[in-house]
ZAMARGU-4260 file (C-alpha; in steps of 0.2 Angstrom, whole numbers, plus 5000, padded with zeros to 4 digits):
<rodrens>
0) 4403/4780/5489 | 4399/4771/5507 | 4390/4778/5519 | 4395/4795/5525 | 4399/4794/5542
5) 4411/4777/5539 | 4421/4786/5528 | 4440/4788/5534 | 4439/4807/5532 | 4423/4807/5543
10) 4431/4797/5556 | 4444/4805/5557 | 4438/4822/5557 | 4426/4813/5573 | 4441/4811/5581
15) 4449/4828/5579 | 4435/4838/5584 | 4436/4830/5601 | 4453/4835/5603 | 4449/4853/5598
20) 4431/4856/5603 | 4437/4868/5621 | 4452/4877/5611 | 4451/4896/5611 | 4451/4904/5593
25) 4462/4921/5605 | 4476/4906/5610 | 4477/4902/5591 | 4479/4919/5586 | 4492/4924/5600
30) 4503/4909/5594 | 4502/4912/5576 | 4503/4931/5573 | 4503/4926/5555 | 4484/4917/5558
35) 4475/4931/5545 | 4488/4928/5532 | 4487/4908/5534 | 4467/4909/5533 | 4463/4923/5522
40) 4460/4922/5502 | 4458/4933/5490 | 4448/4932/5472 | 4447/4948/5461 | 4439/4961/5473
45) 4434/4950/5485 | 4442/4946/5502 | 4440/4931/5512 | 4445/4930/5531 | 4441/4914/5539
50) 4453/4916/5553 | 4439/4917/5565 | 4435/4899/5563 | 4438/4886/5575 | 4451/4876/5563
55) 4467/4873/5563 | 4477/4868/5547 | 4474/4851/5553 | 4456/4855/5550 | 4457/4861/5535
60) 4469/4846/5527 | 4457/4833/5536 | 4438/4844/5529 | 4449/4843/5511 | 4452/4823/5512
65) 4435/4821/5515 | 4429/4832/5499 | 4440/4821/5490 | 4434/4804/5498 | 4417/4813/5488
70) 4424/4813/5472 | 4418/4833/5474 | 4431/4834/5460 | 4424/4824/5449 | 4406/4832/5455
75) 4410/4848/5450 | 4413/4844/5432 | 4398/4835/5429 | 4390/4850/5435 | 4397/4859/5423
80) 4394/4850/5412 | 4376/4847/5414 | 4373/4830/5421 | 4371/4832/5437 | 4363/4824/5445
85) 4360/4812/5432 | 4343/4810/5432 | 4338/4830/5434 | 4352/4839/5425 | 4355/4858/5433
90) 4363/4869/5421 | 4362/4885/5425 | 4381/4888/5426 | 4378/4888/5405 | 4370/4904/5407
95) 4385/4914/5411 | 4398/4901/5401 | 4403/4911/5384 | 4408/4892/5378 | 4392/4883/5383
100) 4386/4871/5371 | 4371/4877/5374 | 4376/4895/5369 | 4364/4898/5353 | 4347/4894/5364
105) 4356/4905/5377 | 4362/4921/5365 | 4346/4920/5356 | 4337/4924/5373 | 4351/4938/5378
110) 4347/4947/5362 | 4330/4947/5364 | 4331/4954/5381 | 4344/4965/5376 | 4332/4974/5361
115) 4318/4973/5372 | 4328/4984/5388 | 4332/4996/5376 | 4317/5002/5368 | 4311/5003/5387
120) 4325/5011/5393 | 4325/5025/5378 | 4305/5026/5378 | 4301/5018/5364 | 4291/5004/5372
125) 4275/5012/5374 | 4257/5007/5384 | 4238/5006/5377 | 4234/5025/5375 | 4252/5027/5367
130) 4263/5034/5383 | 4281/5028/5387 | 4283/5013/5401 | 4289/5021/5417 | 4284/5009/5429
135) 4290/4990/5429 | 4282/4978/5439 | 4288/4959/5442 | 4274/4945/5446 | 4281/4932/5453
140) 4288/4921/5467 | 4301/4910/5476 | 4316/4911/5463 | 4307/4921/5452 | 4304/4935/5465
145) 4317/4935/5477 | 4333/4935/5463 | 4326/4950/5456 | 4320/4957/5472 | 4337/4958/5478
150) 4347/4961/5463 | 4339/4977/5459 | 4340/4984/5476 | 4357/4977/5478 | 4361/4989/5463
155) 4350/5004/5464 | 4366/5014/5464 | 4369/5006/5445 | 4348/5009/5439 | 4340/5025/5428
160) 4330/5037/5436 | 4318/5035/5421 | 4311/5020/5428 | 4305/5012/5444 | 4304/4995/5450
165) 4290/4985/5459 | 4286/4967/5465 | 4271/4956/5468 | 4275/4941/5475 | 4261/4930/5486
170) 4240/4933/5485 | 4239/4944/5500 | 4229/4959/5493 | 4235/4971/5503 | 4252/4970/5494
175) 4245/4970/5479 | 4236/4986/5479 | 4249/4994/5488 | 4259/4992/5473 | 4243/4996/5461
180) 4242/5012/5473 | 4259/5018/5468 | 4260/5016/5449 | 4252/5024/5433 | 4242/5011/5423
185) 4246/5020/5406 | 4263/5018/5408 | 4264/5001/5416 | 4274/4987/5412 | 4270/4970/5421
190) 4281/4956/5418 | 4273/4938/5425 | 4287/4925/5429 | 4283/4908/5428 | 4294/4892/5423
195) 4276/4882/5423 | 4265/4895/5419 | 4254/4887/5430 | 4260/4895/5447 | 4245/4897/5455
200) 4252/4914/5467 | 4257/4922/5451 | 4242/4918/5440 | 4230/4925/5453 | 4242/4941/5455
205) 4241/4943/5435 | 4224/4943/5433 | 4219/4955/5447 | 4231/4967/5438 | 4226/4962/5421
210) 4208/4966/5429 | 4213/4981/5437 | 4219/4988/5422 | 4206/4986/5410 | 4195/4994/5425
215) 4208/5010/5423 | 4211/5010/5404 | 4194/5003/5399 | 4191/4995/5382 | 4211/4994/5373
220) 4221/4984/5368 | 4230/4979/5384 | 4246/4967/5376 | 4260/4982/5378 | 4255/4982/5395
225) 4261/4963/5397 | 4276/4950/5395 | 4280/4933/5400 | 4297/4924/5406 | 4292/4905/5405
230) 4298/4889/5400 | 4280/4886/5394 | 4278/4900/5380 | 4259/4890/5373 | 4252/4893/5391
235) 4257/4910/5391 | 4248/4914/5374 | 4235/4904/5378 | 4233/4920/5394 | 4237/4931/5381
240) 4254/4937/5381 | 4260/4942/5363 | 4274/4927/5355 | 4286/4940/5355 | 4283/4949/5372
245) 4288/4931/5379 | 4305/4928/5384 | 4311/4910/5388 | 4316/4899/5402 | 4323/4881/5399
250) 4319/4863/5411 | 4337/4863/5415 | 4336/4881/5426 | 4332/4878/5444 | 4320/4893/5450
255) 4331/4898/5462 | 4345/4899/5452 | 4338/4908/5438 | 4343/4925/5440 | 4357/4923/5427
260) 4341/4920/5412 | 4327/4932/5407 | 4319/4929/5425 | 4333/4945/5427 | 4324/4955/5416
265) 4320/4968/5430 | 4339/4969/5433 | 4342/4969/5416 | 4329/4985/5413 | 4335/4994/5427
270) 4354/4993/5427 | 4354/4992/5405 | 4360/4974/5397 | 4380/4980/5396 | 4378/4980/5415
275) 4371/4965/5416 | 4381/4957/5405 | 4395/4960/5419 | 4383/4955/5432 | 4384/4937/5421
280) 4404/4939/5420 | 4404/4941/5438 | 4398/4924/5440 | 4410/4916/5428 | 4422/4922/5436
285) 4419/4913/5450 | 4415/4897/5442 | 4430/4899/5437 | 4441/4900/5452 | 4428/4885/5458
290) 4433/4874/5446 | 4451/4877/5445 | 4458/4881/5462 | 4463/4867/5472 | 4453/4865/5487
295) 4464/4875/5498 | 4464/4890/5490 | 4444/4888/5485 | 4435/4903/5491 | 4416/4892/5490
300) 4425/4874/5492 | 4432/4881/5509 | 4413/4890/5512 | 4405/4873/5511 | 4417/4864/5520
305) 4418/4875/5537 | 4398/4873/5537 | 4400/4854/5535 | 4411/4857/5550 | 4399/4867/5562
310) 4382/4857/5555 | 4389/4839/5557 | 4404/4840/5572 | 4396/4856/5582 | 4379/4851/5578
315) 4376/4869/5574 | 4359/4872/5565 | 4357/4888/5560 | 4369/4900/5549 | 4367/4919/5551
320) 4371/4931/5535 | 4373/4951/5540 | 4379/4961/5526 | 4384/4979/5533 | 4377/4988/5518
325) 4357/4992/5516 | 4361/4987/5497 | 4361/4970/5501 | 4345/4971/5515 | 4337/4956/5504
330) 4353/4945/5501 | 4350/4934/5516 | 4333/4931/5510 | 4339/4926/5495 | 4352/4915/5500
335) 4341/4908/5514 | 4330/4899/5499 | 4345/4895/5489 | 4351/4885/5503 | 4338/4878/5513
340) 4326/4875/5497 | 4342/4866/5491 | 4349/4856/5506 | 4336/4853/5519 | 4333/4833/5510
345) 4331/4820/5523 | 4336/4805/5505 | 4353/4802/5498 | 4356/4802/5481 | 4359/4783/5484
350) 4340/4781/5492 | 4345/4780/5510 | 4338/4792/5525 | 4354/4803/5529 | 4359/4799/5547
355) 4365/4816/5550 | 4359/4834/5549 | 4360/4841/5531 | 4356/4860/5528 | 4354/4874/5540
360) 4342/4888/5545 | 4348/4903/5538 | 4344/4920/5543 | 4349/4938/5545 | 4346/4955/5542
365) 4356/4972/5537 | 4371/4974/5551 | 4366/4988/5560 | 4350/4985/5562 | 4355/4968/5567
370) 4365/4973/5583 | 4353/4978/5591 | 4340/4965/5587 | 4347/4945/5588 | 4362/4951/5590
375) 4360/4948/5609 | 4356/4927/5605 | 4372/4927/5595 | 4385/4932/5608 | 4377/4925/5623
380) 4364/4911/5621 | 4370/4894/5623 | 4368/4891/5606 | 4380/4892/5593 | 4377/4902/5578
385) 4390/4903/5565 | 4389/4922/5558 | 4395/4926/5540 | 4397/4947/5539 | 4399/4955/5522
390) 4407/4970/5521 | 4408/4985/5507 | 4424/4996/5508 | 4419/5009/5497 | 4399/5013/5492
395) 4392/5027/5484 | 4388/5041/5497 | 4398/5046/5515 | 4413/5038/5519 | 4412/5045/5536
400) 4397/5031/5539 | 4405/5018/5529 | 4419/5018/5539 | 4407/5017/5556 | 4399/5003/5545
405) 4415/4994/5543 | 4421/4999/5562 | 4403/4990/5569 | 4404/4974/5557 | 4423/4972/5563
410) 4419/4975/5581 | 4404/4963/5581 | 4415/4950/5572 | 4429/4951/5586 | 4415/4954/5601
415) 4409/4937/5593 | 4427/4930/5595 | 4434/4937/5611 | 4420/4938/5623 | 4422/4946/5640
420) 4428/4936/5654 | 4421/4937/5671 | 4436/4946/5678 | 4434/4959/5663 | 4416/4963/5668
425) 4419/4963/5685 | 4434/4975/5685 | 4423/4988/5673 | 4409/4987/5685 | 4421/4992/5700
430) 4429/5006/5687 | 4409/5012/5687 | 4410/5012/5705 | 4399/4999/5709 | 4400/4988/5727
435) 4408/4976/5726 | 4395/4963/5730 | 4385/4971/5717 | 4398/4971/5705 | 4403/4952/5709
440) 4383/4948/5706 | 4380/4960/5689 | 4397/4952/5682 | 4392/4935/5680 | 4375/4945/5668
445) 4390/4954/5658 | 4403/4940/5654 | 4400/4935/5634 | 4408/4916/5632 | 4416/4922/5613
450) 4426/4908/5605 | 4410/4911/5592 | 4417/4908/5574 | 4412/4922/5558 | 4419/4922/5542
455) 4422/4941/5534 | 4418/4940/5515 | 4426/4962/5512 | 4422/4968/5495 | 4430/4982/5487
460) 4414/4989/5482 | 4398/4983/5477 | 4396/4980/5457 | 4386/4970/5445 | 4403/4963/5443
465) 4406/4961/5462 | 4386/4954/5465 | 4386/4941/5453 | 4402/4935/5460 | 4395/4934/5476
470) 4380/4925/5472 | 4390/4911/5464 | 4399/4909/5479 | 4386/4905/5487 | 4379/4894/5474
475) 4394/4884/5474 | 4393/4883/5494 | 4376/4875/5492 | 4381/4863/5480 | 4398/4857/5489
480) 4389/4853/5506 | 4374/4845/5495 | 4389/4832/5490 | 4396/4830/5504 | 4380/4826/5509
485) 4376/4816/5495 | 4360/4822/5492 | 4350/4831/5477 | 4350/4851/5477 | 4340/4853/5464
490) 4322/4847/5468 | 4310/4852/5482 | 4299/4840/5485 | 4295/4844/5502 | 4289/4863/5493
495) 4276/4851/5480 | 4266/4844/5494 | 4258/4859/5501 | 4256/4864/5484 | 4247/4847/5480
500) 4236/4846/5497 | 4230/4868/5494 | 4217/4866/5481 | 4206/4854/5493 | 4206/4864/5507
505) 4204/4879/5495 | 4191/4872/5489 | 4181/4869/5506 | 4185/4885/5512 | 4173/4893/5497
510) 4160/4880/5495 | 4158/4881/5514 | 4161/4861/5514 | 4172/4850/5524 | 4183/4836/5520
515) 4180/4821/5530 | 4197/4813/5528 | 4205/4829/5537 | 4216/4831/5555 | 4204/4836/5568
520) 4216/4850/5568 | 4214/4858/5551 | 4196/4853/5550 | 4194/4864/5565 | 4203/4877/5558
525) 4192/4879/5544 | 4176/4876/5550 | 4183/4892/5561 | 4186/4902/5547 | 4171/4898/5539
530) 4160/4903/5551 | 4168/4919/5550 | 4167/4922/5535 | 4150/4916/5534 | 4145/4932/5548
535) 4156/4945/5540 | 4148/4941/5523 | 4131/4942/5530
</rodrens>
């Protein structure tokens, strides 16, 4: 492929923005009443509105070509089928494929974690003084903490009451015995996730607790109380795990998308293996409708392509994700590594420096809470933010707050839109019996610009079915703006090189020694934290 920006579609797409850059979204929608039916789909028990976009069907026809002058078609089958990109295979797709040829590796592992859930789930797994596991706690980090972080929050409504959940993620020991404070060491299970088995955050974690343990049970056998998911199983031994208490992870599984493989074993204790089993279903599902719809009707082609859109033509650089259910508190998170640990590359695939912005920052937090937090930057900062809402139309509890849920995403989405004019603000203020001099000046404060695009992802209700569905569209996202982009989702280098520069400065900060080849800046920095280390420890 040329370069990006001399591609036709690119130019051409130049070209159209200019024309449509000042139009107003509420023109569009007063001449088309049928603008929602035009620019909504809809995929099992998931609705997509992207009428609140500023596109037209022109837009969308020119944002396809370009996916075709790609070859994203042709993209998306090698990802499927594992060789992409060529030199660094991803495959984690395999792992919710009942066809895979990699199925027997993959079923083998399934049926381990599917007899190990259920002796813990019927209390038949039991700790060092012969008591039942209650208490399951993940060590991990990155794709090995957040993905089950946020799926077994996401599902609470799905879990047994006979266990409970915990995670340990970075060093800080305050979180650490926060956790320790909460649980009971006879009955505690502790499951360190680790592709390399040599994550240095999750080793520390697992011998502080591996420490505190043997402190609370004393001299016994501590194995029951441990069990690994790594693609490393001979370092695990090596610390101690047991060859059967060690579930396995494969080269080809990214971190951050490996949710779908025994790095789910939390999920997959809470919410029992059938449950899970339709959480993998969910995102087959959507693979799917990825790899056969055509890109018009392409629920996490059209996804990528709209932020493609706002990235490289509005020069928008940051994306907001507010799900209006608490359920989904840590899906941003989530999605926020999946995206930027994925798409924030400065190379091309071809070895060239990109000469236009790849990735956004993403962020965002529960709806509500949201409103009336950054809420305020989105509608009236001169920046533009691009807002995708999720929305749950049935959940568990009162359906008297889930529709004042549903009523406050809706209403944000079309404050978002719409705005207030001046003249709108000023004839409220004079309706509130303000002068008119005073209304004249406060007006100009309360006028919102609007023409602020959102997309509306409305799910039925929230299910393993419905969450794993969701987070493969948000996979696919990823991966369709990384071709477009032409660069490599699937490494991280920039992530490696703090990682490679620590165990120096580690290292000086416990000797009380300095590095002569560092900045002035972090050789300060140190020196200043050794001296106080130095007095406190006096």
């Amino acid at each position: 492929m040329g370069r990006l920006t001399q591609l036709p579609a690119w130019q051409a797409l130049q070209k159209h923005y200019q024309s449509l850059v000042d139009s107003s979204m509420q023109e569009w929608f007063a001449d088309d009443p049928s603008r929602f039916a035009h620019f909504s789909l809809s995929f099992k028990d998931i609705l997509f509105d992207f009428s609140k976009n500023r596109i037209t069907a022109d837009t969308l026809s020119l944002l396809c070509n370009l996916a075709d002058e790609v070859a994203l078609a042709d993209k998306i089958v090698r990802l499927f089928n594992g060789n992409f990109p060529e030199k660094q295979p991803a495959f984690h797709t395999a792992l919710r494929d009942k066809t895979s040829t990699k199925l027997p590796d993959i079923k083998k592992a399934l049926t381990q974690m599917t007899a190990f859930t259920e002796e813990v789930r019927n209390k038949k797994w039991y700790g060092a003084t012969g008591k039942p596991i209650r208490d399951i706690i993940n060590i991990g980090i990155g794709g090995s903490h957040l993905g089950p972080l946020m799926t077994t929050h996401a599902l609470k409504a799905y879990s047994t009451r006979k266990l409970r959940c915990f995670f340990i993620s970075n060093t800080d020991a305050a979180q650490i015995h926060s956790v320790l404070r909460q649980i009971d060491p006879e009955k505690a299970l502790f499951i360190i996730s680790s592709k390399s088995f040599t994550t240095l955050e999750t080793l520390e974690n697992a011998k502080t607790v591996r420490t505190w343990l043997k402190n609370q049970l004393g001299d016994v056998n501590l194995s029951p109380h441990f069990v690994a998911v790594t693609a490393k199983p001979d370092f695990a031994k090596a610390w101690g795990i047991e060859e059967p208490q060690i579930f396995p992870l494969w080269e080809w599984i990214g971190g951050r998308y490996s949710i779908w493989s025994a790095i789910g074993l939390p999920l997959a204790l809470m919410i029992g293996m059938k449950r899970f089993n339709e959480f993998l279903a969910g995102a087959e599902e959507m693979d799917t409708h990825f790899r056969e719809a055509p890109f018009t009707k392409n629920i996490p082609v059209l996804l990528g392509l709209l932020g493609v859109w706002y990235i490289n033509f509005f020069k928008c650089s940051v994306q907001a994700i507010v799900p209006y259910t608490y359920e989904l508190n840590y899906f941003c998170d989530y999605v926020q590594q999946a995206d930027m640990e994925s798409n924030g590359k400065i190379m091309t695939l071809h070895n060239n420096i990109v000469e236009y912005a790849t990735g956004a920052v993403v962020f965002g937090k529960q709806g509500c809470d949201s409103q009336h937090s950054y809420f305020q930057l989105l509608h009236q900062s001169p920046r533009l933010i691009p807002v995708d809402f999720i929305l749950i139309a049935n959940n568990q509890f009162s359906s008297v707050n889930q529709d004042i849920l549903i009523a406050s995403g809706l209403s944000q989405a079309e404050a978002l839109m719409c705005g207030k004019s001046y003249e709108e603000a000023f004839l409220e203020l004079l309706e509130e019996n303000y002068s008119v001099e005073d209304a004249s000046a406060l007006a100009m404060h309360k006028t919102i610009p609007g023409n602020r695009p959102s997309n509306i992802l409305f799910l039925k209700k929230l299910t393993p079915r419905t969450l794993g569905s969701l987070i493969a569209l948000y996979e696919h996202k990823i991966f369709v703006q990384s071709v477009i982009w032409d660069i490599n989702p699937f490494d991280q280098w920039g992530v490696e090189l703090g990682k490679q520069l620590l165990p120096a400065i580690l290292n000086d900060l416990c000797n009380q020694e300095i590095n002569t080849g560092y900045d002035a800046s972090t050789a300060g920095l140190i020196r200043y934290y050794q001296k106080i280390l130095s007095r406190s420890r006096s």
